[in-house]
C-alpha positions as CSV (number, residue, x, y, z in Angstrom):
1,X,16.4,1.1,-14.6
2,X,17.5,-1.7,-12.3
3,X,14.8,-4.0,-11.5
4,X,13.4,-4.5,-7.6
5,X,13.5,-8.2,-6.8
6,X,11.8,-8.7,-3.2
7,X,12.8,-12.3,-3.1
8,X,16.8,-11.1,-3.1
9,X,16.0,-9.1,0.0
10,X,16.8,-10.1,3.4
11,X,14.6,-12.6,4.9
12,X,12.8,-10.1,8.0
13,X,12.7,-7.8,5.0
14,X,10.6,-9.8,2.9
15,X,8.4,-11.1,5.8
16,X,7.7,-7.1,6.5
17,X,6.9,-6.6,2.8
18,X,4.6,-9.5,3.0
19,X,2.9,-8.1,6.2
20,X,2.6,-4.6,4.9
21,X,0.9,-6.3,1.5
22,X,-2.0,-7.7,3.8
23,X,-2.5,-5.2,6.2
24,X,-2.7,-2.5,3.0
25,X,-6.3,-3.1,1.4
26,X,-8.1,-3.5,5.3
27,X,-6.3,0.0,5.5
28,X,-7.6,1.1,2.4
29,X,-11.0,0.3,2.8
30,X,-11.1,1.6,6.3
31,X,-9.5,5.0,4.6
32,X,-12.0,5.1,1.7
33,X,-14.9,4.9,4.4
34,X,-13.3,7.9,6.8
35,X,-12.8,10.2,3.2
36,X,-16.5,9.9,2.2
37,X,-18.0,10.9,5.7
38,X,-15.6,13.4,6.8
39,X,-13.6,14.1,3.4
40,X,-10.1,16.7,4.6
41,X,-7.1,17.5,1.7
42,X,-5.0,15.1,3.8
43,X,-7.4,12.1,3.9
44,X,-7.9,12.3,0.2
45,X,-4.3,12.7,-0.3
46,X,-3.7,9.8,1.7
47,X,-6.4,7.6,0.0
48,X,-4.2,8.3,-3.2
49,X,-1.1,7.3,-2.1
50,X,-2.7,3.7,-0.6
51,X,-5.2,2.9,-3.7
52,X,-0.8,4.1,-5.4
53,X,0.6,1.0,-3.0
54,X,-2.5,-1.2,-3.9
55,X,-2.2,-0.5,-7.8
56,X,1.6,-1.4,-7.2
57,X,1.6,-4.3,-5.1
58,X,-0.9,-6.2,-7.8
59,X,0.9,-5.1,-10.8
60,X,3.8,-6.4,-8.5
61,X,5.4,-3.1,-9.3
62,X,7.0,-3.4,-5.4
């Protein structure tokens, strides 16, 4: 398995990367709130898939 190195990609690449790693736990916590008032299949799903991105972006998975 070949592994991803974000500091060989291209530099607006890496500055997106870096922006979407900010913007991704205000996100989350924004999510979280809008599942436990008005909880759907989709937001729950969704809430998966960002606490997914979060869990990757600290293990620096991504």
């Amino acid at each position: 398995m070949a592994r991803f190195y974000r500091y060989k990609l291209p530099p607006w690449a890496r500055q997106c990367l870096f922006v979407f790693e900010r913007i991704l736990l205000p996100i989350t916590i924004f999510q979280l709130i809008r599942t436990l008032l008005i909880p759907t299949t989709f937001d729950v799903l969704l809430l998966g898939v960002l606490i997914g991105l979060l869990i990757a972006f600290y293990l620096e998975w991504i």
